[in-house]
C-alpha positions as a printed NumPy array, in Angstrom:
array([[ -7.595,   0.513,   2.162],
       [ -6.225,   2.912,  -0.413],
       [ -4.893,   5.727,   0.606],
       [ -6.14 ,   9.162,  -1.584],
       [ -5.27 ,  12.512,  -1.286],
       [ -7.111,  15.458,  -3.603],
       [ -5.284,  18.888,  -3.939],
       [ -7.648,  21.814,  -5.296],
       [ -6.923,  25.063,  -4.257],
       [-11.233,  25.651,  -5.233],
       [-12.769,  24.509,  -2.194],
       [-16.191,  23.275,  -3.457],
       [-14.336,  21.276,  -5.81 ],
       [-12.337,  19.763,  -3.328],
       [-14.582,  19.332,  -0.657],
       [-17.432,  17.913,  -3.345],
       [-15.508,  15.221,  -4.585],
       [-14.781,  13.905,  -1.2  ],
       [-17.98 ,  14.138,  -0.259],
       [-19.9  ,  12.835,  -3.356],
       [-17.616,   9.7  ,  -4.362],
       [-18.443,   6.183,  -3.053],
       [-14.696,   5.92 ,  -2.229],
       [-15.515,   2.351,  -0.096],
       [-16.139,   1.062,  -3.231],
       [-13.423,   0.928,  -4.686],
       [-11.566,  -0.038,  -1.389],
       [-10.712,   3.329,  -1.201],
       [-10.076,   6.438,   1.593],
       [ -9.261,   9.749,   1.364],
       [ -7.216,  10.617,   3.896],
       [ -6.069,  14.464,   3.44 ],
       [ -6.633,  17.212,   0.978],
       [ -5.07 ,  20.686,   0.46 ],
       [ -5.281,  23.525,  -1.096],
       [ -2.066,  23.977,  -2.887],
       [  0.933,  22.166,  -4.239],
       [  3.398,  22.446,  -1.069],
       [  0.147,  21.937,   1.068],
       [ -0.245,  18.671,  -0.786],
       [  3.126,  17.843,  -1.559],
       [  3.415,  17.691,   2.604],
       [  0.345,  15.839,   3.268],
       [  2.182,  13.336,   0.236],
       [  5.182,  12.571,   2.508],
       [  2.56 ,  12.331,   5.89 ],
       [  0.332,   9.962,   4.552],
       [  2.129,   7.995,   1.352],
       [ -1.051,   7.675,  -0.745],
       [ -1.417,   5.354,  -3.302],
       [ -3.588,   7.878,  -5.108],
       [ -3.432,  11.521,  -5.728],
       [ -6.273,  13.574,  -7.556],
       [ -4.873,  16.848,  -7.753],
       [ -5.865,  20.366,  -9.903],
       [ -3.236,  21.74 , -12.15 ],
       [ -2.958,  25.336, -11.883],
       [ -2.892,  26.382,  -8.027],
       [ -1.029,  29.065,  -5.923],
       [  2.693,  27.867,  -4.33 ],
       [  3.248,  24.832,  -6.422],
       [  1.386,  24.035,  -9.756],
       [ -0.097,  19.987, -10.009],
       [  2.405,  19.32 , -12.567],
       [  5.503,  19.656, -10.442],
       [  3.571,  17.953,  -8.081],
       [  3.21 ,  15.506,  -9.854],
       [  7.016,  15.86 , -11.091],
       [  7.893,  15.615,  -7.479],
       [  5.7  ,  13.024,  -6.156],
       [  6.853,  10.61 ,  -9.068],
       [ 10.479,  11.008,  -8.315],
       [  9.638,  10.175,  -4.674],
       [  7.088,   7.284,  -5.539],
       [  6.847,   6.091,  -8.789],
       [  3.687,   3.923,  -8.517],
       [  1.602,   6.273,  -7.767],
       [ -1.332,   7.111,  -9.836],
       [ -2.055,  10.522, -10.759],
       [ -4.839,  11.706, -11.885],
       [ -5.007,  15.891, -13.013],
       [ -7.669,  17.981, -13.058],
       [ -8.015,  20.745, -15.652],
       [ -9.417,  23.712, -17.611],
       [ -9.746,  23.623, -21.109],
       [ -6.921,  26.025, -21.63 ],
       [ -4.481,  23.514, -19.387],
       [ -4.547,  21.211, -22.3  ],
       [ -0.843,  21.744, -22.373],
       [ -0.068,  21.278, -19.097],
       [ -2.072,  18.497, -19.319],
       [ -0.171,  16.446, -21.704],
       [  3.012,  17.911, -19.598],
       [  1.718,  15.981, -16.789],
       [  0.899,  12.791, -18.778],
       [  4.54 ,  12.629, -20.151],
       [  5.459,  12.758, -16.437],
       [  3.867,   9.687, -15.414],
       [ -0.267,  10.791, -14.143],
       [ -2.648,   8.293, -15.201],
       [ -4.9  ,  10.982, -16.662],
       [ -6.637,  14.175, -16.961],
       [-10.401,  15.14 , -16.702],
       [-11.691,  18.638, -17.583],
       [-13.311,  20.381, -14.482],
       [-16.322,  21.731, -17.009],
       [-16.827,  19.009, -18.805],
       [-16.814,  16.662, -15.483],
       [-18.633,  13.811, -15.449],
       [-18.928,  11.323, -12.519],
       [-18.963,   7.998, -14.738],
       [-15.413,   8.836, -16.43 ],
       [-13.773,   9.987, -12.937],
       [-15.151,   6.873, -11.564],
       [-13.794,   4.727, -14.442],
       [-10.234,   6.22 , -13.031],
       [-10.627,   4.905,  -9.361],
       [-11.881,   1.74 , -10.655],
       [ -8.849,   1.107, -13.028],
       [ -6.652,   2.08 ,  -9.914],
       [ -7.675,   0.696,  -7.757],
       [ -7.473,  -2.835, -10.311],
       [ -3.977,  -1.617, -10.825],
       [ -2.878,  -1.246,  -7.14 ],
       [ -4.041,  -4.978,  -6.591],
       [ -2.285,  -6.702,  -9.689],
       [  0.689,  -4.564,  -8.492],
       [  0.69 ,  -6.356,  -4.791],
       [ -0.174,  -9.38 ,  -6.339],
       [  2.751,  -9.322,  -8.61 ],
       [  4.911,  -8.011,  -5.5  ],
       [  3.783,  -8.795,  -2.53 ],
       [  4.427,  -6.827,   0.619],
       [  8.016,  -6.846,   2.337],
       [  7.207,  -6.123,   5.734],
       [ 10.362,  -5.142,   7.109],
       [ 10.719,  -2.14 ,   9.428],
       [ 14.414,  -0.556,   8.857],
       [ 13.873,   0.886,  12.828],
       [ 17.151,   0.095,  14.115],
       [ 18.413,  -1.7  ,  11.066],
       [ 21.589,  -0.411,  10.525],
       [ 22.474,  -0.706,  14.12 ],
       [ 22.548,  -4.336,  13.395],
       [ 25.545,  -6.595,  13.061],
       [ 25.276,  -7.419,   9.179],
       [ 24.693, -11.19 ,   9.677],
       [ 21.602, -10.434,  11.438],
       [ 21.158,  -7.696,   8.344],
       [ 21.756, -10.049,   5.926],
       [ 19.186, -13.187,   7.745],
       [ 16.487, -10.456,   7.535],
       [ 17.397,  -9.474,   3.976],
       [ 17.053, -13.137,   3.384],
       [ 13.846, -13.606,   5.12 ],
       [ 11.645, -10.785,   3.501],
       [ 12.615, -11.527,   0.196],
       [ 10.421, -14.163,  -0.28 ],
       [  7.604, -14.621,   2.643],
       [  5.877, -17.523,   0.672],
       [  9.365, -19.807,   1.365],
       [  9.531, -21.694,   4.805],
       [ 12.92 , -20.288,   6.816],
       [ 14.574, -22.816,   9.421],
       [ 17.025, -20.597,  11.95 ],
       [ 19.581, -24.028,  11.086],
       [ 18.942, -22.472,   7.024],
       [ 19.201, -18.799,   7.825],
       [ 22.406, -19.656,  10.015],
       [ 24.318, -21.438,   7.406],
       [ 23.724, -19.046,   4.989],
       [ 24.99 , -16.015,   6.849],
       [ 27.951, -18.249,   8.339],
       [ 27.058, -18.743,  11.669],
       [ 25.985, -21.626,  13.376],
       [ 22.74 , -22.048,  14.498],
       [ 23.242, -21.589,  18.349],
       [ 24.988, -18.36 ,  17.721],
       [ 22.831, -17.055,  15.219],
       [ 19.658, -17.798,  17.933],
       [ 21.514, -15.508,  20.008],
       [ 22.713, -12.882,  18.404],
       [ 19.412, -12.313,  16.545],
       [ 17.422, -12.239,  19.857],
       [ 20.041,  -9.717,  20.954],
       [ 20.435,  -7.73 ,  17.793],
       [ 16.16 ,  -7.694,  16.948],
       [ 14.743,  -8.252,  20.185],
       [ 12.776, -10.825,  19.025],
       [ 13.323, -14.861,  18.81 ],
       [ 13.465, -15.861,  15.137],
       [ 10.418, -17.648,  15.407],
       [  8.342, -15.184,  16.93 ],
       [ 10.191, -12.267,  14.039],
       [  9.43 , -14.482,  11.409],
       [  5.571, -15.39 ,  12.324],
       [  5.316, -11.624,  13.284],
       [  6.028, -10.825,   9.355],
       [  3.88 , -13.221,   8.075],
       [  0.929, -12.188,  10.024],
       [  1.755,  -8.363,   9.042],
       [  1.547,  -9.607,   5.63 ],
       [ -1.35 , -11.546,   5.92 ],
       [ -3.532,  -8.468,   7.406],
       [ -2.036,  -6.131,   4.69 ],
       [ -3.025,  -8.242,   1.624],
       [ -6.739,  -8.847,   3.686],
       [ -7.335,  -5.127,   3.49 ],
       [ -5.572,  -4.321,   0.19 ],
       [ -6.671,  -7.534,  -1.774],
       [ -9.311,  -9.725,  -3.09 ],
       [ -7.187, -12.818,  -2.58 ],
       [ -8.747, -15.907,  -1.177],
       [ -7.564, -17.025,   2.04 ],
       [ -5.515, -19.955,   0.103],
       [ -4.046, -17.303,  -2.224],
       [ -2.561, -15.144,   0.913],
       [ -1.436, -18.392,   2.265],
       [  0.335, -19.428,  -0.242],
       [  2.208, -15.763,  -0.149],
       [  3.048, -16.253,   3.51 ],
       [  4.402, -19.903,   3.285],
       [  1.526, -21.092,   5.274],
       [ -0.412, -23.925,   2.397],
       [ -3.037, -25.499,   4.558],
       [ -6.126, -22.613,   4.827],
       [ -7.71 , -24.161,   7.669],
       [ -4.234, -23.869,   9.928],
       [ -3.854, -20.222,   8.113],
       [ -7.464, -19.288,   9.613],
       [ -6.79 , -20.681,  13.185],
       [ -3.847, -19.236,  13.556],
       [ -4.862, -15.78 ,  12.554],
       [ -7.65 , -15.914,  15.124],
       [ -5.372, -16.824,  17.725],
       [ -3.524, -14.007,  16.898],
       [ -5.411, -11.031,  16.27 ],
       [ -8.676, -12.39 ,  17.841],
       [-10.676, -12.284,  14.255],
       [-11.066, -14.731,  11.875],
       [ -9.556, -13.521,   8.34 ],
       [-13.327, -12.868,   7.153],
       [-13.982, -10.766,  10.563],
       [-10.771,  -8.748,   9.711],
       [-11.221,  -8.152,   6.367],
       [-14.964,  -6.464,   6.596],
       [-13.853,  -4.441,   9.67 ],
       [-10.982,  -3.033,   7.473],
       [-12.494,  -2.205,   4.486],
       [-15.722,  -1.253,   5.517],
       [-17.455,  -2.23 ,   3.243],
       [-20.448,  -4.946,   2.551],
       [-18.388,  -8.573,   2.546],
       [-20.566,  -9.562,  -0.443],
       [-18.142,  -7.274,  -2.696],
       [-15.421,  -9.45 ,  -2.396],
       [-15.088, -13.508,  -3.212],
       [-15.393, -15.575,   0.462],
       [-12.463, -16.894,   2.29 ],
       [-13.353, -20.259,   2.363]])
């Protein structure tokens, strides 16, 4: 899902537009809200949204250097400001600092703020699809001996390539006996079971964040033949990719193309 924040410090406002939006439609969930800048600029750094709907002029921090501030920390965020007619200043303020967009609170119209989440949400998707999740966890990364660093370096850069230990080895300079050890030792993990580990992390997080067919996310996670890709998901998490993707999202399956 989407992650979505709104910051208003006006209550009704806030509370109203989480309430009122079909937010499942648009693979969406809002997963905080605040009532000023630092409020939101904390629940930012909690929750990493991928969306943040935020007023302009509010006690503490304003939305524009929140929106200064969150695009420093996160560029790909989309932004999208909320305003009075006499913030049409800080409006354009905010566009020039990277938010999506602005729609005036009195002239607010569901259709056009819906237009926004739907472009977004379009967006977000083309983005993975053009860069598709590195699941790497840094926990305990630079504890590592930098061989090991390097293999995994090597390894999430491209998830759709097929890694032999014997490959990984020679390219870090170790041969493969020692490199089975040492990365056992250093990750806590076999290569084998590290590597399928990231694949099926990647797998579940383009399910729930994508439209892809189940052909398109294998041919992201190195695994080509669909049927194999759908077996061996259910023997790992239980569900079939279908199962998993409607218990993520939420949502009615007929929304999105079939796995097949």
């Amino acid at each position: 899902m989407i992650k979505v924040i709104v910051v208003d410090d006006e209550y009704i406002v806030r509370k109203g537009l989480i309430a009122t939006i079909n937010w499942g439609k648009y693979n969406m969930e809002v997963v905080a809200d605040a009532a000023n800048g630092v409020k939101g600029w904390e629940q930012f750094l909690e929750h990493t949204p991928e969306v943040v709907i935020t007023d302009i002029v509010m006690p503490e921090m304003n939305g524009i250097e929140l929106a200064r501030k969150i695009k420093q920390e996160a560029p790909h965020t989309k932004i999208l400001l909320l305003s009075c007619h006499r913030d049409f200043e800080y409006a354009q303020e905010g566009i020039k600092l990277g938010a999506s967009g602005y729609i005036v609170k009195t002239a607010f119209q569901d259709d056009e703020f819906e237009e926004y989440l739907a472009a977004f949400a379009k967006e977000i998707e083309r983005e993975k699809a053009e860069n598709p999740p590195h699941i790497y966890q840094k926990v305990g990364h630079d504890a590592w001996p930098e061989p090991i660093q390097k293999a995994v370096q090597l390894i999430t850069k491209d998830l759709s390539k097929s890694h032999s230990s014997a490959d990984i080895a020679y390219e870090v300079g170790l041969s493969r006996s020692h490199f089975s050890t040492l990365f056992k030792k250093s990750v806590g993990k076999s290569f084998s079971d590290f590597t399928e580990k990231l694949k099926l992390t990647a797998a579940c997080e383009l399910l729930e964040s994508t439209s892809f067919t189940l052909q398109e996310i294998g041919e992201k996670i190195g695994i080509q033949d669909g049927k194999y890709l759908s077996k061996w998901f259910k023997k790992c998490t239980g569900e079939t990719p279908s199962e998993y993707r409607q218990t993520k999202r939420r949502v009615e399956s007929n929304n999105f193309p079939p796995l097949a």
